[in-house]
PyMOL Python script that loads the backbone (N, CA, C, O; Angstrom):
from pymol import cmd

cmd.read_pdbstr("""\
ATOM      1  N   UNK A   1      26.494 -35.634  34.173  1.00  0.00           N
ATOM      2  CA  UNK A   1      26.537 -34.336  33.523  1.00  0.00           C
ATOM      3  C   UNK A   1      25.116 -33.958  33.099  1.00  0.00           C
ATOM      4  O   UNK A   1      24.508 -34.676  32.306  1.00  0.00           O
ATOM      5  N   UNK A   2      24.495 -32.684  33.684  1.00  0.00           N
ATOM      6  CA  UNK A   2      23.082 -32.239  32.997  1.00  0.00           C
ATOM      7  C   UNK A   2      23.654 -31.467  32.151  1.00  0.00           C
ATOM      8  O   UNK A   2      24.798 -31.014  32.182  1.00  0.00           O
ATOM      9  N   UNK A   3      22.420 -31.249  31.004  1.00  0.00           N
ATOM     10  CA  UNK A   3      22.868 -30.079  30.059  1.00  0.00           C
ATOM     11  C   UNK A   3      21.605 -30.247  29.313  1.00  0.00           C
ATOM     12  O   UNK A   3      21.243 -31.295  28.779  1.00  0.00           O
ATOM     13  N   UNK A   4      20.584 -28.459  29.324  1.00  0.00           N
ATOM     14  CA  UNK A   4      19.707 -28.486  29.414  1.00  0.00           C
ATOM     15  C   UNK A   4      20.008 -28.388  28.238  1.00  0.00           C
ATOM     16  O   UNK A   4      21.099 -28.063  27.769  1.00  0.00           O
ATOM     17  N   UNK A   5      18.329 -28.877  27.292  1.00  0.00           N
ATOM     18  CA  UNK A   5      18.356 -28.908  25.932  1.00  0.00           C
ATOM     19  C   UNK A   5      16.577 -28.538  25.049  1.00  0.00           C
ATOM     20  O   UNK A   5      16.066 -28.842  23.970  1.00  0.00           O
ATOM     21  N   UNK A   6      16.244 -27.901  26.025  1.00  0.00           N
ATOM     22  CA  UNK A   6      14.952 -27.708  26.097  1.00  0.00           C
ATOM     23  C   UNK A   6      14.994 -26.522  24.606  1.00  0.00           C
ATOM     24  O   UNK A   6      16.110 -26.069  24.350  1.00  0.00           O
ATOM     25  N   UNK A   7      13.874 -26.091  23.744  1.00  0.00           N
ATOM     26  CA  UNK A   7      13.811 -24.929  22.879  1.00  0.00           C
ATOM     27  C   UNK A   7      15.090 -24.257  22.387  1.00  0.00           C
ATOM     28  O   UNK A   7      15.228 -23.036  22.459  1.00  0.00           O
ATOM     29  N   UNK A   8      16.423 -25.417  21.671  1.00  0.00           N
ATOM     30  CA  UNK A   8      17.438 -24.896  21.362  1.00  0.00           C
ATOM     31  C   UNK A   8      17.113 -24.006  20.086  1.00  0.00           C
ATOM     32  O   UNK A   8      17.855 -23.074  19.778  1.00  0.00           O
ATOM     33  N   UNK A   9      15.877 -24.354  19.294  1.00  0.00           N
ATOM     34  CA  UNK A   9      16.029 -23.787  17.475  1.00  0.00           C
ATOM     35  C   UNK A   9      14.991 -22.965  17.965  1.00  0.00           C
ATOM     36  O   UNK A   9      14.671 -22.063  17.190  1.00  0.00           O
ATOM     37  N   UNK A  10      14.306 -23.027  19.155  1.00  0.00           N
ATOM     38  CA  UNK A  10      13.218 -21.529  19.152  1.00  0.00           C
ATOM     39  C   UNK A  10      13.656 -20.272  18.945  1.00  0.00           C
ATOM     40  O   UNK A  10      14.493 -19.970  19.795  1.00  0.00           O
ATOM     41  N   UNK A  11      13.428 -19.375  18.134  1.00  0.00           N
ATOM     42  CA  UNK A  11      14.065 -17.977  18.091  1.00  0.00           C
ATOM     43  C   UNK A  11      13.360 -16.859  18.929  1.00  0.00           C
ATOM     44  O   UNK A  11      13.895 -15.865  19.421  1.00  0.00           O
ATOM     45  N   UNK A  12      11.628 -17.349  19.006  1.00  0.00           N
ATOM     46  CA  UNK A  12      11.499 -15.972  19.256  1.00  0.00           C
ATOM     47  C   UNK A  12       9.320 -16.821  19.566  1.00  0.00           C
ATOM     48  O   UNK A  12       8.772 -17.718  18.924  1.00  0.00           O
ATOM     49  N   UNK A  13       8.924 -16.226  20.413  1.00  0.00           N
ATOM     50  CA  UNK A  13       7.591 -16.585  20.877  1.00  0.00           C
ATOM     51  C   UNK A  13       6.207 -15.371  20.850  1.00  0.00           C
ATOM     52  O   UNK A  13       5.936 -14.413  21.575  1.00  0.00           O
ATOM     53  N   UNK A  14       5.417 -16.098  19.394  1.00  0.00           N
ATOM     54  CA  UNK A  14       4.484 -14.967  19.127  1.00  0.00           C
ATOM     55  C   UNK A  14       3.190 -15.532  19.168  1.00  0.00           C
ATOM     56  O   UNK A  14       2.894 -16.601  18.634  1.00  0.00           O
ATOM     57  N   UNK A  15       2.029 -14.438  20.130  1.00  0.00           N
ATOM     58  CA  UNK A  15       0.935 -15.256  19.836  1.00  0.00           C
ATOM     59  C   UNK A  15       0.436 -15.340  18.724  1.00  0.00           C
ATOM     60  O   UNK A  15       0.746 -14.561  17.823  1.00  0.00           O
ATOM     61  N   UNK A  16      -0.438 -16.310  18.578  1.00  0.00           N
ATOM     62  CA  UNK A  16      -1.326 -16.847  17.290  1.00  0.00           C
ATOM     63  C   UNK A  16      -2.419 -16.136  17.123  1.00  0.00           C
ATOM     64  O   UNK A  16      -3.163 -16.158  18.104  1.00  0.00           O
ATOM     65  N   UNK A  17      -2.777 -15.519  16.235  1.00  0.00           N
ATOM     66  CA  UNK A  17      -3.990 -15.160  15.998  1.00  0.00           C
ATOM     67  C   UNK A  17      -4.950 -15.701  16.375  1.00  0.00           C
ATOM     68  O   UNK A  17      -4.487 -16.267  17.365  1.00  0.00           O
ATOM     69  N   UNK A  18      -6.321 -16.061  16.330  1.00  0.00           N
ATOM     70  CA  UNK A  18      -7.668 -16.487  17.321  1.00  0.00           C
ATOM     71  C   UNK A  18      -7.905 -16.740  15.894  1.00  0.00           C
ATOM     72  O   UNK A  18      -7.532 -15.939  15.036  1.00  0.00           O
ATOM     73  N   UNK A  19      -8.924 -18.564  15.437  1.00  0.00           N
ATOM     74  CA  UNK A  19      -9.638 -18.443  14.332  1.00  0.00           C
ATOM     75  C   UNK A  19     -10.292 -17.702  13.789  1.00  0.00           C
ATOM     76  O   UNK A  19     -10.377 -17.524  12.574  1.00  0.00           O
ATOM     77  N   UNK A  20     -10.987 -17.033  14.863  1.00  0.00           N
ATOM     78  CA  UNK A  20     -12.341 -15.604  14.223  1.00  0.00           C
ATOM     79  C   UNK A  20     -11.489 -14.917  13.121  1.00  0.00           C
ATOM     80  O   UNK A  20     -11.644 -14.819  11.904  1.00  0.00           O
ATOM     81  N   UNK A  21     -10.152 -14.300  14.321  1.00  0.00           N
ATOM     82  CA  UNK A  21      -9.302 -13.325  13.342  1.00  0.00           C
ATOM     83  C   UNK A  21      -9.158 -13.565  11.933  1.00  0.00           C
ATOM     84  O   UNK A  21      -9.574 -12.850  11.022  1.00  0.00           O
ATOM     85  N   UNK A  22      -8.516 -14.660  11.849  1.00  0.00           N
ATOM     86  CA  UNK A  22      -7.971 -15.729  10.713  1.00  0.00           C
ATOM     87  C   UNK A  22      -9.444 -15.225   9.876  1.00  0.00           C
ATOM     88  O   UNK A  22      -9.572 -14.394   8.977  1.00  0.00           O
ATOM     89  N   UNK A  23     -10.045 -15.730  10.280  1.00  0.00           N
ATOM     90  CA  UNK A  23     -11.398 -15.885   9.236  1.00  0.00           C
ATOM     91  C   UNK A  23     -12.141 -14.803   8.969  1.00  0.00           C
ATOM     92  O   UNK A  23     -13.126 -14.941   8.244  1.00  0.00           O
ATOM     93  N   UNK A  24     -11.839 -13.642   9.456  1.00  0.00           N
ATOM     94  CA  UNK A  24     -12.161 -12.308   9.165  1.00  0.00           C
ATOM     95  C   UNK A  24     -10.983 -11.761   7.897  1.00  0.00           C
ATOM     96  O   UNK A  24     -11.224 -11.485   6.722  1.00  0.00           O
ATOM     97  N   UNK A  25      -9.794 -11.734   8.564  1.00  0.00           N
ATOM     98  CA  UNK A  25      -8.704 -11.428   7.655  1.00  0.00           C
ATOM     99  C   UNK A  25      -9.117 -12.283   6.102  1.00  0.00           C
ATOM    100  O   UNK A  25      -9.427 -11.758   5.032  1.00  0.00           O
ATOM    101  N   UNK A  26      -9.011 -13.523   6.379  1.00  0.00           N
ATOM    102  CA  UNK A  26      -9.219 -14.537   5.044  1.00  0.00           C
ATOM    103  C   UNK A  26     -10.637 -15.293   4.562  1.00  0.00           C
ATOM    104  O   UNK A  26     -10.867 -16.492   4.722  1.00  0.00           O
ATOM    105  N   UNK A  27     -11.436 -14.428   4.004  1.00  0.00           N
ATOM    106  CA  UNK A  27     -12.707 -14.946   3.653  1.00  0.00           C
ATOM    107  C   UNK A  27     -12.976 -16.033   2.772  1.00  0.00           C
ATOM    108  O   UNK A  27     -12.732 -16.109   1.568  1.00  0.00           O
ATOM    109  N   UNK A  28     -13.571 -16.958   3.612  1.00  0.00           N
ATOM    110  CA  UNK A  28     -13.842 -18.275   2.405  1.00  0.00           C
ATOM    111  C   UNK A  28     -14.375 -18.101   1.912  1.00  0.00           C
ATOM    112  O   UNK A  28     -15.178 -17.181   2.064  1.00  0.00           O
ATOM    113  N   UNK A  29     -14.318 -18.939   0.852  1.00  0.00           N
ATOM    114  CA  UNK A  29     -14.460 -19.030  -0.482  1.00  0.00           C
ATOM    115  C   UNK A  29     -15.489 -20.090  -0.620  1.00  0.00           C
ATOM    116  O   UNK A  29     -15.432 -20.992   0.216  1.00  0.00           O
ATOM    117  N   UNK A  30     -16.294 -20.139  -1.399  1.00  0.00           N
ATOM    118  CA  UNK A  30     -17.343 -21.346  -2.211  1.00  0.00           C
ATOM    119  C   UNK A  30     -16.580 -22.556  -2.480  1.00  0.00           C
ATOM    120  O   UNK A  30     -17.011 -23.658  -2.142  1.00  0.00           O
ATOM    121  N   UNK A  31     -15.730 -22.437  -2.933  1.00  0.00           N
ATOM    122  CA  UNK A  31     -15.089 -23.649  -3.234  1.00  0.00           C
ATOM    123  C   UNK A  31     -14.211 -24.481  -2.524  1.00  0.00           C
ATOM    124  O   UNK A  31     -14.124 -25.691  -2.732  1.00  0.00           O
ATOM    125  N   UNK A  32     -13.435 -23.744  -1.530  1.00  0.00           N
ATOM    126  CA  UNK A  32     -12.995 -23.984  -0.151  1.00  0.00           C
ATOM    127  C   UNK A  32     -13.820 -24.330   0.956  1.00  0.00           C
ATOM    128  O   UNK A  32     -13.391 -24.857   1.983  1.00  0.00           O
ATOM    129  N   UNK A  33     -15.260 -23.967   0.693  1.00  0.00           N
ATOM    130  CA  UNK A  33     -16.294 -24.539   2.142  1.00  0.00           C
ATOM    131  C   UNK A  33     -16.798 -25.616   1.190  1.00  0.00           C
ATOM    132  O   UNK A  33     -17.244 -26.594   1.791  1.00  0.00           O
ATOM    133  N   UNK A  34     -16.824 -25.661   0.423  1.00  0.00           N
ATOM    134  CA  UNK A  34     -17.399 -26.934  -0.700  1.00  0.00           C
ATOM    135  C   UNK A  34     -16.061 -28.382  -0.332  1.00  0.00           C
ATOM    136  O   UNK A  34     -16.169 -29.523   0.117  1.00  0.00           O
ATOM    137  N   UNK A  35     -15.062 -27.661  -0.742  1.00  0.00           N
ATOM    138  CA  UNK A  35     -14.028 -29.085  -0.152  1.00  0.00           C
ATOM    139  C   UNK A  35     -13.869 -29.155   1.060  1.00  0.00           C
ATOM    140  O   UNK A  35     -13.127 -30.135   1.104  1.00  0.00           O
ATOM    141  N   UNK A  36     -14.024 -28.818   2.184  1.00  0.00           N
ATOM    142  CA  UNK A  36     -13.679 -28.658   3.553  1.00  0.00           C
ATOM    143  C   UNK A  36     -15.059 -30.055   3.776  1.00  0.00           C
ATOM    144  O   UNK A  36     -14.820 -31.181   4.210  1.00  0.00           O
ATOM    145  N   UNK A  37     -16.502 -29.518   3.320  1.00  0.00           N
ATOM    146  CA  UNK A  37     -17.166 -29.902   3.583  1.00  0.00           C
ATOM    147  C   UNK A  37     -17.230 -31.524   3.090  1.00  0.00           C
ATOM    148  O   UNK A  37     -17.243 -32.471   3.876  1.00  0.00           O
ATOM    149  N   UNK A  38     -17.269 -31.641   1.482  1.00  0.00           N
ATOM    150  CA  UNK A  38     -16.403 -33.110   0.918  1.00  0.00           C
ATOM    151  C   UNK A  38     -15.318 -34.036   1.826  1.00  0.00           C
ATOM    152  O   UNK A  38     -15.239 -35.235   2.095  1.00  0.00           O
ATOM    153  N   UNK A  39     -14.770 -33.208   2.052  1.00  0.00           N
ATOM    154  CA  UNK A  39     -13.743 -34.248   2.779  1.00  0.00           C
ATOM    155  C   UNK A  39     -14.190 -34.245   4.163  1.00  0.00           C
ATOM    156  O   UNK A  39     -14.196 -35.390   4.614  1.00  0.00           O
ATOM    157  N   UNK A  40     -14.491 -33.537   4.830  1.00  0.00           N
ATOM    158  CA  UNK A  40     -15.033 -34.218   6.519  1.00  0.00           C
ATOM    159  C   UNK A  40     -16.334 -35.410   6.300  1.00  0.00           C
ATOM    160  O   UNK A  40     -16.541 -36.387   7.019  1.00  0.00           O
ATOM    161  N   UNK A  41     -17.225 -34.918   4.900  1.00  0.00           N
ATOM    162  CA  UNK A  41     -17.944 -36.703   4.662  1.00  0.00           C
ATOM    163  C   UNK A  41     -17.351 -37.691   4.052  1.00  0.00           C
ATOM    164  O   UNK A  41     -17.910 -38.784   3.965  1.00  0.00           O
ATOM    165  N   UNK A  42     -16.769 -37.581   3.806  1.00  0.00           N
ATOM    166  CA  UNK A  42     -15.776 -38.528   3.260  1.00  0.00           C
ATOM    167  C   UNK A  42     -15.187 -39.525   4.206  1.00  0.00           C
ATOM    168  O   UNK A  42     -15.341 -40.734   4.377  1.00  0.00           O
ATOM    169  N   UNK A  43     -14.157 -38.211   4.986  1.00  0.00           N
ATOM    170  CA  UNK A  43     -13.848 -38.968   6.343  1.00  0.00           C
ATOM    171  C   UNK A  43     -14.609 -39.373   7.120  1.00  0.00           C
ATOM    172  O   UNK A  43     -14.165 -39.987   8.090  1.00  0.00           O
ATOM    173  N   UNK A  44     -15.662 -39.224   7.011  1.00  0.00           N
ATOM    174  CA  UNK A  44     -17.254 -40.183   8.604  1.00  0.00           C
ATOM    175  C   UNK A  44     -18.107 -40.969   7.762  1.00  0.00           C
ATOM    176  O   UNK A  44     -19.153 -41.385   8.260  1.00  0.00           O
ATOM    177  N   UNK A  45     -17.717 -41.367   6.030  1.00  0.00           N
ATOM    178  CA  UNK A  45     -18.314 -42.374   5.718  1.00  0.00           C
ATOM    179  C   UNK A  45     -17.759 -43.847   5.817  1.00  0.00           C
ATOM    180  O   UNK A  45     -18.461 -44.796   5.469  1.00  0.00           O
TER     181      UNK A  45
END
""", "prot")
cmd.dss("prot")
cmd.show_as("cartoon", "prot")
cmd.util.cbc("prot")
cmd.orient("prot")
């Protein structure tokens, strides 16, 4: 017996915005490029 089961809970398929977008729409912040930046040295020490 087949019985396809591929994307049963998908409702509906939208593209994603592009980072640029994202980061135009949502301007960082000082304190948000301050922790972004903390934690990627963090993680490579």
């Amino acid at each position: 017996m087949l019985t396809t089961t591929d994307d049963l809970r998908v409702k509906e398929i939208r593209e994603l915005s592009t980072p640029d977008d994202v980061m135009r729409e949502i301007p960082r912040t000082l304190t948000a490029t301050r922790t972004v930046a903390a934690s990627r040295n963090a993680i490579h020490a």
